[in-house]
Structure formats: structure tokens, C-alpha cells
C-alpha positions as CSV (number, residue, x, y, z in Angstrom):
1,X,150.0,62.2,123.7
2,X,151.6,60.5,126.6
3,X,153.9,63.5,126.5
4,X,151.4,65.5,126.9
5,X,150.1,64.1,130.1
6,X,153.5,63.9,131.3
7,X,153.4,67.9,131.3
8,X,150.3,67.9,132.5
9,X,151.7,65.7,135.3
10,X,154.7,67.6,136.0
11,X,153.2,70.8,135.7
12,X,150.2,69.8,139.2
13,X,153.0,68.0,140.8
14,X,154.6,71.7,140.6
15,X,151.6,73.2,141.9
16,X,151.0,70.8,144.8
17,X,154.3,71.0,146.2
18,X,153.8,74.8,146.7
19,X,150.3,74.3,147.3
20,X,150.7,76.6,150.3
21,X,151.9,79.5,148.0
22,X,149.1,78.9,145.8
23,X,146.6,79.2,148.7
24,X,148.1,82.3,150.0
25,X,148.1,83.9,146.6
26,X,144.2,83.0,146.0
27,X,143.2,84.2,149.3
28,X,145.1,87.7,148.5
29,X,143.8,88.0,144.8
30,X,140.4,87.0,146.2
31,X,139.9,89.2,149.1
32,X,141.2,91.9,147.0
33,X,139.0,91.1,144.2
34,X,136.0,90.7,146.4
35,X,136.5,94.5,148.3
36,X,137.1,96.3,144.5
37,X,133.3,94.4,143.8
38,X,132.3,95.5,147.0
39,X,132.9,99.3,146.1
40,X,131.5,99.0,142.5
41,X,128.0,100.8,143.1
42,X,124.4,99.2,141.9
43,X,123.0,100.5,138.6
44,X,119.5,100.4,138.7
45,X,117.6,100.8,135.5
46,X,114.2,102.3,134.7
47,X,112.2,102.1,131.3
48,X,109.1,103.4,129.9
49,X,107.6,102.9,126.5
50,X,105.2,105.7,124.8
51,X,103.0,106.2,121.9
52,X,103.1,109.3,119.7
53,X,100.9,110.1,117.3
54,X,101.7,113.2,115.4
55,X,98.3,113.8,113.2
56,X,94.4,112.7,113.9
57,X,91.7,112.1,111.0
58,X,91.0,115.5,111.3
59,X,94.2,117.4,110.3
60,X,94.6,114.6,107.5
61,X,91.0,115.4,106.1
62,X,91.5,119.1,106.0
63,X,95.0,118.1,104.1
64,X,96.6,120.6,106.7
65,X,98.8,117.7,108.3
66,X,102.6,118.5,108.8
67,X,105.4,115.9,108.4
68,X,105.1,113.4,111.2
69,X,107.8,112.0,110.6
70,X,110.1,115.0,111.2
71,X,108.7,115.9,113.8
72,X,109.5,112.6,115.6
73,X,113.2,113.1,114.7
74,X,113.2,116.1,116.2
75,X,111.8,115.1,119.1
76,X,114.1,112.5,119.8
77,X,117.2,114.9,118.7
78,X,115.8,117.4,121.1
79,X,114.8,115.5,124.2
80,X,118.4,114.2,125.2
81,X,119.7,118.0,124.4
82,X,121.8,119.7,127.1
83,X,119.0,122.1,127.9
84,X,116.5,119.4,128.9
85,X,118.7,117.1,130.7
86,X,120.0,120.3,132.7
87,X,116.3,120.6,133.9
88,X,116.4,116.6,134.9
89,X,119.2,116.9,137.0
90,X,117.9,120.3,138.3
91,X,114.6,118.6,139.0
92,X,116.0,115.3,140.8
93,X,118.4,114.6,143.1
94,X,121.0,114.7,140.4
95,X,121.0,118.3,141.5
96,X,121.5,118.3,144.7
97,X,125.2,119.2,145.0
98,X,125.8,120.7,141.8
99,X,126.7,124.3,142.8
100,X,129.1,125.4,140.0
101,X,128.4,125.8,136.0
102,X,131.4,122.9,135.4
103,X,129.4,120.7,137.9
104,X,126.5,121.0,136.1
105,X,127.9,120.3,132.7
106,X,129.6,117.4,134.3
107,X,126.0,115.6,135.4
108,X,124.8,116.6,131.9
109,X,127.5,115.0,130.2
110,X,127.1,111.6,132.7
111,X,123.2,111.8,131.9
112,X,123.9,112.0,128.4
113,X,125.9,108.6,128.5
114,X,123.1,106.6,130.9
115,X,120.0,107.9,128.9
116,X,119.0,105.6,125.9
117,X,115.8,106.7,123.6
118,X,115.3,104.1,120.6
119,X,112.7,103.3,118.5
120,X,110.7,100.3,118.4
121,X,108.4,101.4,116.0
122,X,107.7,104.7,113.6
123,X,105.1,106.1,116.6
124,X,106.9,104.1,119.6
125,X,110.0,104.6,122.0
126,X,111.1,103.2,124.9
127,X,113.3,105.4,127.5
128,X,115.9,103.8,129.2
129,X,118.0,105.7,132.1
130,X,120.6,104.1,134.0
131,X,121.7,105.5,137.2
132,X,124.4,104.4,139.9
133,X,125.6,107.1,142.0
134,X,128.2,105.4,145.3
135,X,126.9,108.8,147.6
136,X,123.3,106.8,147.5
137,X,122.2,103.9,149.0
138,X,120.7,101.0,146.3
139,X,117.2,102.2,147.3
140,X,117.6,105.8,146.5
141,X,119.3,104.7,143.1
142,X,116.1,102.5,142.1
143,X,114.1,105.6,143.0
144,X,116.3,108.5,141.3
145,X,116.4,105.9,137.9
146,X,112.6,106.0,138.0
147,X,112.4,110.1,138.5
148,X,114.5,111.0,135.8
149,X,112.6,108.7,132.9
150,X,109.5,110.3,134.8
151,X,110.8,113.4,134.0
152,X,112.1,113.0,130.7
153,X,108.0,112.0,129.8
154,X,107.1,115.1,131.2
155,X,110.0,117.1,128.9
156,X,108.7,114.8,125.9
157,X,104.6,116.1,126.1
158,X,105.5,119.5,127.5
159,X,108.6,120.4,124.3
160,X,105.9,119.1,121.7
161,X,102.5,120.6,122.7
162,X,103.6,123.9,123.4
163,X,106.7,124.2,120.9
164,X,104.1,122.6,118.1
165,X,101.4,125.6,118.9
166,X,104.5,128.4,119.9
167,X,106.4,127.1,116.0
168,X,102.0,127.9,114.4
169,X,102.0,131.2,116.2
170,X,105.6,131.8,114.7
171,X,105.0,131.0,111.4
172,X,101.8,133.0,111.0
173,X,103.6,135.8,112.1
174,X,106.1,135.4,109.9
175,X,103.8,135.0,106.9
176,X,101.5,137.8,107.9
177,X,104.8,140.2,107.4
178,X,105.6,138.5,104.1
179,X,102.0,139.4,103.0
180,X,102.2,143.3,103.9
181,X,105.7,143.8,101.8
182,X,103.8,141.1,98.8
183,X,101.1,143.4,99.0
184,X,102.6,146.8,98.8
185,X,104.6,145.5,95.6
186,X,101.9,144.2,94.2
187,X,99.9,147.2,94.5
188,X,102.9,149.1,93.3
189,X,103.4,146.6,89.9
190,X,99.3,146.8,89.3
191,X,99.6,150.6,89.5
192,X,102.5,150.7,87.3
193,X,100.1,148.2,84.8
194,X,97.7,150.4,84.8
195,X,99.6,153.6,83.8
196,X,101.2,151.8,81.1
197,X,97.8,150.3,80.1
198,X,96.2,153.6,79.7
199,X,98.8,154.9,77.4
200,X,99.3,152.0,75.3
201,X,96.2,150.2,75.0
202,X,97.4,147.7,72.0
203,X,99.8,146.6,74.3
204,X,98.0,145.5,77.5
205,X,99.5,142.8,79.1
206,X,103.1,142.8,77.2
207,X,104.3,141.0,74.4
208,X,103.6,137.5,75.4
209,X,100.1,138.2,75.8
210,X,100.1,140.3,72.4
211,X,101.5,137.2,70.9
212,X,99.0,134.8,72.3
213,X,96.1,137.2,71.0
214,X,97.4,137.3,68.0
215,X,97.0,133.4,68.2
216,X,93.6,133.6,69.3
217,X,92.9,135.8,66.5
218,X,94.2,133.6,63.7
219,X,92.7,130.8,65.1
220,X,89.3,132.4,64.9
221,X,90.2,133.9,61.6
222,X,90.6,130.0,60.4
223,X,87.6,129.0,62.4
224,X,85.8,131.9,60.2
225,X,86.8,131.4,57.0
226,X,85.5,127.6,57.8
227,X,81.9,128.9,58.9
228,X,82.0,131.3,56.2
229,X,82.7,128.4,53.5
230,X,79.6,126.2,54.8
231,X,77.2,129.8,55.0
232,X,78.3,130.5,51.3
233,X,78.0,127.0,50.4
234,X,74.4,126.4,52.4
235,X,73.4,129.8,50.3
236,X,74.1,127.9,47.3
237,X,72.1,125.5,47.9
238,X,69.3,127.8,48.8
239,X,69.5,129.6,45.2
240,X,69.6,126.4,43.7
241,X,66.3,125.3,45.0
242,X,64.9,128.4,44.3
243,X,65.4,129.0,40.9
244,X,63.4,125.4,40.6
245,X,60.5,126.2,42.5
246,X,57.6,127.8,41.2
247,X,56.8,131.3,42.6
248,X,53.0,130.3,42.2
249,X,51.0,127.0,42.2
250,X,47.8,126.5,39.8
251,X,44.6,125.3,41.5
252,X,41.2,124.5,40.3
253,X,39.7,127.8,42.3
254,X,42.5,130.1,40.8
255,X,40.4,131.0,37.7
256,X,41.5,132.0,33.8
257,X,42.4,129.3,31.2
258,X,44.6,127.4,33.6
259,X,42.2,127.3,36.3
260,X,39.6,125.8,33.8
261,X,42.2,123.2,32.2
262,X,42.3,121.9,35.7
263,X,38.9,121.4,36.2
264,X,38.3,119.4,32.8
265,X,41.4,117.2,33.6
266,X,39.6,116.5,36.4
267,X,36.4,115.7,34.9
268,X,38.3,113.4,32.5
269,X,39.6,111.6,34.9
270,X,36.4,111.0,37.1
271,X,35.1,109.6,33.8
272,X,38.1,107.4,33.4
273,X,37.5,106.4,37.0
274,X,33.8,105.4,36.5
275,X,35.2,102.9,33.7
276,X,34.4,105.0,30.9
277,X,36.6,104.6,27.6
278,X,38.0,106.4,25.0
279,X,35.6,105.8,22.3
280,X,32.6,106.9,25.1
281,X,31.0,110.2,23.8
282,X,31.3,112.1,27.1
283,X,35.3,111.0,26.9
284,X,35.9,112.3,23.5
285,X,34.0,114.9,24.4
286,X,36.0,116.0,27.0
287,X,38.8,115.1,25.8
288,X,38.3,117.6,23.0
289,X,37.7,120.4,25.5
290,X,41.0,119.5,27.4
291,X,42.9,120.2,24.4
292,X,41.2,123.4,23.0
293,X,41.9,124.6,27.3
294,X,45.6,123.2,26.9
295,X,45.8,125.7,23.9
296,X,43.8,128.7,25.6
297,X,46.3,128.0,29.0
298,X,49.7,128.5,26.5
299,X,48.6,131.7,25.7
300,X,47.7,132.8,28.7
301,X,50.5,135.2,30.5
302,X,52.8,133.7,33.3
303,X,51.6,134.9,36.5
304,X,48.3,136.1,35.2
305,X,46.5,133.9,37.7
306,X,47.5,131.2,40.6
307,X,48.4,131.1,44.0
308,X,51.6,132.3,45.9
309,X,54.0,128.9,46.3
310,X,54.4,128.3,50.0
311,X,57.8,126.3,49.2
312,X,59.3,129.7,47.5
313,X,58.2,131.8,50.2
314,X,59.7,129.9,52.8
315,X,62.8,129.6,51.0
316,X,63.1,133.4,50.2
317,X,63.0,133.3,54.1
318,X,65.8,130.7,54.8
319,X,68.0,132.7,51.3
320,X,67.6,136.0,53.6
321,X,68.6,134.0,56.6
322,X,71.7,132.8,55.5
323,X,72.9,135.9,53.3
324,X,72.3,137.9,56.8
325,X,74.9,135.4,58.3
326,X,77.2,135.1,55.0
327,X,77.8,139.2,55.2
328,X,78.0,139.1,59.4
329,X,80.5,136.3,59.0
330,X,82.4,139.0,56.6
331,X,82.1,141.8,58.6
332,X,84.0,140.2,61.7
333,X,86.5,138.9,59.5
334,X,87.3,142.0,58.3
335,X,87.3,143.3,62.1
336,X,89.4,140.3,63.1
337,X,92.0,141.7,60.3
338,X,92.2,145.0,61.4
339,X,93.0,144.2,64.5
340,X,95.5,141.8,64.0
341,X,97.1,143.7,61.7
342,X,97.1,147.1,64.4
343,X,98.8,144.5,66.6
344,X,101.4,143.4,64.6
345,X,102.2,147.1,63.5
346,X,102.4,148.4,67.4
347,X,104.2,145.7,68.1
348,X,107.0,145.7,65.1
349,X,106.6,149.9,65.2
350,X,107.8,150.3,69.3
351,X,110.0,147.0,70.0
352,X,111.1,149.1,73.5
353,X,107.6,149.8,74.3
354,X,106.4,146.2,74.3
355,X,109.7,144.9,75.8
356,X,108.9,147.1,78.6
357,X,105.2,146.2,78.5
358,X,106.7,142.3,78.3
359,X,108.5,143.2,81.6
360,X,105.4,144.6,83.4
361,X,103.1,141.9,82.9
362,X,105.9,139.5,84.2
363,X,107.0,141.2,87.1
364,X,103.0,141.5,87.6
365,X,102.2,137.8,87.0
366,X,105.1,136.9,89.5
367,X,104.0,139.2,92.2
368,X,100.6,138.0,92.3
369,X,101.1,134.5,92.4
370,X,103.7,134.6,94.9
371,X,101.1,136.7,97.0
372,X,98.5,134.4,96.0
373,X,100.8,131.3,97.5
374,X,101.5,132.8,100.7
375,X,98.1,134.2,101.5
376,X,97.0,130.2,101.1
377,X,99.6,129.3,102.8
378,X,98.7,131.6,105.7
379,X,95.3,130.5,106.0
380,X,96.4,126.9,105.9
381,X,98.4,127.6,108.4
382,X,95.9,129.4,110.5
383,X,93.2,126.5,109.9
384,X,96.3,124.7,111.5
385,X,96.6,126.1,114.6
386,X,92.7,126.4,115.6
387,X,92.5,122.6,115.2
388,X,95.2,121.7,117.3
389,X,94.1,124.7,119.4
390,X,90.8,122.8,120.0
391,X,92.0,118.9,119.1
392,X,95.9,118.9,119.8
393,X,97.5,116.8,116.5
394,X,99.8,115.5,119.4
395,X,98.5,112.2,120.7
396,X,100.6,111.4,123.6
397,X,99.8,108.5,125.7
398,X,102.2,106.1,127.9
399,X,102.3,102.5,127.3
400,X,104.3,101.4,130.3
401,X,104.7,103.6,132.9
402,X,108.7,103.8,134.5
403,X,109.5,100.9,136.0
404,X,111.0,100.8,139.4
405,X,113.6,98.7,139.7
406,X,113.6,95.7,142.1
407,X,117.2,94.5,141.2
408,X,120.1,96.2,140.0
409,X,120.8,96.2,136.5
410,X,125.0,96.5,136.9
411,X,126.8,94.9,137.6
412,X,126.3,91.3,138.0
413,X,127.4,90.8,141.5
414,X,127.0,87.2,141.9
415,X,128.5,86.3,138.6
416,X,131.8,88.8,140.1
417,X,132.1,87.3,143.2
418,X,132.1,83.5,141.4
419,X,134.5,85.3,139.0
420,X,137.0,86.6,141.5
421,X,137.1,83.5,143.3
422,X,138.2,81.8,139.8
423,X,140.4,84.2,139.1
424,X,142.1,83.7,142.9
425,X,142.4,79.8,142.0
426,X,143.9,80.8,139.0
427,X,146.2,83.4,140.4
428,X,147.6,81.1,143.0
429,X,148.2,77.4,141.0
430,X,149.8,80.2,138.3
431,X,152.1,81.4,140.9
432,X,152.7,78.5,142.3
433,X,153.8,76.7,138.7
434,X,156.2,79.8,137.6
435,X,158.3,80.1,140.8
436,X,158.2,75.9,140.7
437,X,160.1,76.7,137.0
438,X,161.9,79.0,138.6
439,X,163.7,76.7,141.0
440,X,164.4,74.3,138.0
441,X,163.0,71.0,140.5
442,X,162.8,67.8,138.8
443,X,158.9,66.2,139.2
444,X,159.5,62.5,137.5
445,X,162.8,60.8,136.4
446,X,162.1,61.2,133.1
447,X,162.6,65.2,132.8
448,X,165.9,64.4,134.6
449,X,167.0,62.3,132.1
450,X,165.7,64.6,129.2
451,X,167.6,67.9,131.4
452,X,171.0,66.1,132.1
453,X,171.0,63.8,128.5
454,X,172.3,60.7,130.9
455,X,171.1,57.6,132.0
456,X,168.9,57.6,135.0
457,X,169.6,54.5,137.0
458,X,166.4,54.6,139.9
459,X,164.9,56.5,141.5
460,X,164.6,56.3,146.1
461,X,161.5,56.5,147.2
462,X,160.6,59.2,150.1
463,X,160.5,57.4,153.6
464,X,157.9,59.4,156.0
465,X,157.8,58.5,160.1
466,X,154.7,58.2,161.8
467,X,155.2,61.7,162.9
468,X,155.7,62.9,159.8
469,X,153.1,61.5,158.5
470,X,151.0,62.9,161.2
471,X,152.2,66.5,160.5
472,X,151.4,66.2,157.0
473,X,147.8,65.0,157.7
474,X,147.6,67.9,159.5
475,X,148.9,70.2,157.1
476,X,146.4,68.4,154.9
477,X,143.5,69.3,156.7
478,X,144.9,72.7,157.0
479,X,144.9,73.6,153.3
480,X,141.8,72.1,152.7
481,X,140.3,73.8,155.4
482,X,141.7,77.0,153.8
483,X,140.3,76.1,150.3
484,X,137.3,75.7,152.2
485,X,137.2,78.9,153.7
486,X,137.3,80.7,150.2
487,X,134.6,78.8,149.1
488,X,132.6,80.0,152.4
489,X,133.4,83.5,152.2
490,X,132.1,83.4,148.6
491,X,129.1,81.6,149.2
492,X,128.2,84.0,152.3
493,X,129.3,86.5,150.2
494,X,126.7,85.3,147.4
495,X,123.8,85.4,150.5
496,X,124.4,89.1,151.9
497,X,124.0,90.3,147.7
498,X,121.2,87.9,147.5
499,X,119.5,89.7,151.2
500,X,120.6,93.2,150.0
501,X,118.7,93.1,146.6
502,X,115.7,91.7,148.0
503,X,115.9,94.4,150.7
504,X,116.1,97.0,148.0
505,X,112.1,95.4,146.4
């Protein structure tokens, strides 16, 4: 460590014997310094932040909305394009002495490099341009900085409103000719349909749709057979009642043996009823004429008296019913068969006619919804550009107007100027200590010892006169005056920045 401060030492002993050197050096380095910062030219910046809003509630509700997002990056791809900053410069004073095409791509190319678009948010940007041209004065700078991010704004609503409406007005165009050729091929194909339709009538619709009705049809020949189980089987049913219902019903009024065995059964049982018993007279007496009826009634010929069964008639009516439905059941089976096996035949008899039929239906299909599509997407389109004919989907607004600058941005003058007067310091004590090795002087008696590996005995000390002395107080003052003096130029340097800027707000 203590060798450490013995360089130390050594090394501002160096220095402060050429002290003068060192001054002269820092004033050179300084005032040199000082004049290049003198000639860098103010950069005064100007910002603005917008809002864009690419759809409203309307355009979202009629599901007509574009992609927002897309269009933003467009928007910022396109605003710093070549084309738009040519009309910034031609609309500032950028232009004012551009007279040549290579002068004009030059200011371009330098706008490019000072104009900064970013986003803060997915719908908000902030504009930065930077401009710092040495043929202005500060003021004019502030102003120009503040012109060209007005004017970048105006590029910005004036590219997106009318491009937006001009790319509608395009692209209905567009799809309006795609409909005329879809339409004449279409009209072509359902004519071509329609010849082949009328000569092979099996075949409608090609082979795919041959196949699917024959699908349909054996799918309702299953679904038949079904309905045509439960008919036969309800008809079953029905016969089985039938044969166990009486055609005829006897009554009391219907006359004849029958009618009469009624009546006395009747009788009999009034008497039973009244508490009468068997061994009563009037019972056995009755009883005896209940038999000798029974025997007259088993004599008697079916059907020769009673009244029609309502039960039978009605189901005679519901046996009729379902037989009518058993045999219509039949009868489009049997139709369903015949056609499905005509189908199969045309279609195994003439493979090249239903290939070709196959072909016509697909081209057809194709044709139409492709047409279909684009007519849709034509009115969409349309339905497009009325709303933002009447309600623009381009919500512009500004949310901080360009700023005008009150202070330069670049460079930092005052932090230069301290800078260059460090640098000066530094420039000087370094010359000072390299031409101090140079001369290969001896500070202490220690490095003489180290340099000459012998013995240093003493060392004299320096004996000044009053004159001397006197001189060198002098020459004190003096170099301290001139440290002084850099430290004043700087400072007043410092104030005239300090004056300038605020002249400049």
C-alpha cells in the first residue's frame, strides 16, 4: 500500500512540476472542445399521442367488422413510407431547398431516421420526430419538430379514411366481376343439367345422388316392412276379437223363444228378489216354464231373432280400416321395389352415363356454392361500405396534441461543456505526467535508489531567495488565475446555454 501512495506521490509531483504544460494543454483541449459543442445544432423534439379505433358497436353487431388489428399494422408500416414522408418534407420547411430527385431522397432518408411511431397500447401511438437542422435558428427547429408530427396526424386520418372507403369500393368491384363470369358458368352447368336431365331421367343428379336415393329408398323399405308388421299384426288382433263377438245380442223385446226365456228369467229373478224360495208355488212354477223356454230357445234357429251387436259392427269397421292400410302399405312397397331396382339396373347398365351424370352434378354443386359465397360476400361487403359511408369504422381522435418544444432535446449542452472542461483537466495533468516520464526525473530519493540499485546517502534541500520566492508566488497566482479562468469561461459558458434555451420558450 505504502507503494502505492508512493506512485501516487511521484506521479502529482510529475504533474506539478510541469504544471504550466498541463494548463496550456487544458486550455487548448478545452477551447477546442467548447467551439466543436458550440457547432453541434439543437434537436428539438415534438410528440403526440392518438387513439384509433378501427370498429364501432355497429359494424361488430352487423358481424361486418374487418380485422382491426391489421389494419393498425398497416398503418403504422405505411405512415413512415417514402411516399408520405416525401409529402412532409414537401409540406414543411424540410422542402425548402430540395430542388433535385437525390435531394429529396436524401431528406426522406434523414426523416426516416428522426421519426419514431410506437405503440403504447393495441389502439394507442405516440409520434415522436426529432429535428435539428444548423441552416435554422433553435426557434425555427422547435417550430419545424412540431409541423412535421402535425403533419404526420394529418397523413395518419387522411391514408385511413379515404384508403379504408377507396379498398370497399375496390373490392366490390372486384367481386361484382367475379359474379358475372360465376354466373355465366353457372348458367352454362344448369343448362348442361338440364339437357342431361331430360334424357336420362333415372339419373338426375349423378351417381352420388343415385346412391343416396337408393339409401333413402331402403331405409323406407325397412321403415315399411316395420309398419307393415304392426298393420298385419293390429289385423290380427281385430279377427281375433271378431270371431268372439256375437254378430247379434238377445233382448227381452226381440221376440221368439229366446225373447220369451228372457222374460221368464227375469220374472224368476224378481221373485227371488222379493224373498220368495224355491219351494214357493209361483217359483216352481216359473221355474218349470224357464226350462220348457230353455228347450223351445235350443231349437230355435241361430239368427232367427235378436238385435245387430254394436261391438261387431264397429269392429267390422276398424277390420276394414286396417286391411285398407295392410294392402296400401303393400302397394308402396312394391313401388318402392321397382324403383330401386330401375335404379340399380340404369346405373350397373350405363357406368359412362352416370360417371358423366356424377360429373355434372359436381361441377354444378361447385359452381353454385362458390356463386352463392361470393354473392354473400358482396353484399357483406356492400353493407360495409354504407355504414362507414354514414358512421366511419375509423375513430380517430388526438390525445395530446404536438408538443412544442421549450428546450432542446440533443444534445445536453450543459452536461458537454462540464464534460469538456473534464476532459481539458485530464488532457493536460496526462500530458504533463507522460513527457515528466519522458525526461526520466527522479521525484523522491527512494526511485533513485530503486533506478540506480545503490545506496542513497541524503538528499540537499532546495534553497529559494526572497526573490525567488517572490517570483514563484507570482507564478503561483498566475496558474491559479488560469485554472480560474477555465472554470469562468465554463460557468459563463453554462449561463449563455441557460439564456439561449429560455429565449427559445
Amino acid at each position: 500500500m505504502q507503494e502505492v501512495f508512493d506512485e501516487l506521490r511521484s506521479a502529482l509531483h510529475t504533474v506539478w512540476n510541469r504544471r504550466w504544460l498541463a494548463l496550456a494543454v487544458a486550455w487548448g483541449v478545452c477551447i477546442l472542445g467548447w467551439l466543436a459543442v458550440a457547432f453541434i445544432p439543437n434537436s428539438y423534439e415534438s410528440r403526440a399521442r392518438i387513439y384509433v379505433e378501427l370498429e364501432d358497436v355497429l359494424s361488430e353487431q352487423l358481424e361486418i367488422s374487418g380485422d382491426g388489428q391489421q389494419a393498425i399494422t398497416k398503418v403504422r408500416q405505411t405512415l413512415v413510407s417514402a411516399v408520405n414522408l416525401e409529402r412532409v418534407v414537401r409540406s414543411t420547411k424540410l422542402g425548402d431547398k430540395v430542388a433535385t430527385d437525390s435531394e429529396m431522397q436524401s431528406a426522406v432518408e434523414s426523416l426516416t431516421e428522426n421519426i419514431l411511431v410506437e405503440s403504447e397500447q393495441d389502439n394507442l401511438f405516440e409520434i415522436t420526430a426529432t429535428v435539428g437542422k444548423s441552416n435554422l435558428s433553435d426557434a425555427e427547429n422547435a417550430a419545424l419538430a412540431k409541423d412535421v408530427v402535425q403533419n404526420l396526424i394529418d397523413i395518419f386520418r387522411e391514408s385511413n379514411i379515404a384508403g379504408n372507403r377507396g379498398d370497399v369500393a375496390d373490392t366490390i368491384a372486384f367481386l361484382d366481376q367475379q359474379l358475372d363470369e360465376r354466373k355465366s358458368e353457372l348458367e352454362a352447368a344448369e343448362q348442361r343439367r338440364l339437357n342431361f336431365e331430360a334424357q336420362h331421367p333415372d339419373l338426375i343428379g349423378g351417381t352420388g345422388t343415385v346412391t343416396g336415393r337408393l339409401q333413402t329408398m331402403r331405409t323406407e323399405m325397412r321403415g315399411i316392412d316395420a309398419d307393415i308388421a304392426a298393420a298385419q299384426s293390429a289385423l290380427a288382433a281385430i279377427n281375433g276379437q271378431l270371431a268372439s263377438t256375437p254378430r247379434s245380442i238377445m233382448t227381452a223385446e226381440s221376440g221368439g223363444a229366446r225373447g220369451a226365456l228372457i222374460q221368464a228369467q227375469s220374472q224368476l229373478a224378481a221373485m227371488r228378489a222379493r224373498g220368495l224360495t224355491d219351494s214357493h208355488p209361483d217359483v216352481q212354477a216359473q221355474r218349470r216354464q224357464v226350462e220348457s223356454l230353455r228347450e223351445q230357445a235350443a231349437n230355435e234357429p241361430a239368427g232367427a231373432s235378436g238385435a245387430p251387436n254394436p261391438a261387431y259392427t264397429s269392429l267390422m269397421s276398424i277390420r276394414a280400416e286396417r286391411q285398407a292400410n295392410v294392402q296400401a302399405l303393400q302397394a308402396r312397397k312394391a313401388a318402392l321395389q321397382s324403383d330401386i331396382s330401375a335404379l340399380i339396373a340404369a346405373q350397373a347398365d350405363e357406368p359412362a352415363v352416370a360417371a358423366e351424370a356424377n360429373r355434372i352434378s359436381r361441377d354444378y354443386e361447385v359452381l353454385k356454392d362458390k356463386y352463392d359465397e361470393l354473392l354473400k360476400d358482396r353484399e357483406e361487403m356492400r353493407l360495409r361500405g354504407q355504414v362507414e359511408t354514414e358512421r366511419s369504422a375509423f375513430q380517430f381522435e388526438v390525445i395530446d396534441p404536438p408538443t412544442a418544444p421549450r428546450a432542446p432535446a440533443a444534445p445536453n449542452r450543459p452536461l458537454l461543456l462540464l464534460g469538456v472542461l473534464i476532459v481539458g483537466l485530464g488532457a493536460g495533468a496526462g500530458v504533463a505526467f507522460v513527457m515528466g516520464q519522458l525526461k526520466s526525473s527522479f521525484t523522491t530519493a527512494e526511485r533513485l535508489e530503486r533506478a540506480l540499485d545503490m545506496p542513497v546517502i541524503g538528499t540537499i534541500s532546495r534553497s529559494v531567495t526572497e526573490a525567488a520566492r517572490a517570483h514563484e508566488k507570482r507564478r503561483m497566482k498566475q496558474f491559479f488565475a488560469g485554472v480560474g479562468g477555465l472554470g469562468a469561461v465554463c460557468f459563463l459558458l453554462l449561463v449563455v446555454e441557460i439564456v439561449q434555451v429560455g429565449s427559445v420558450a
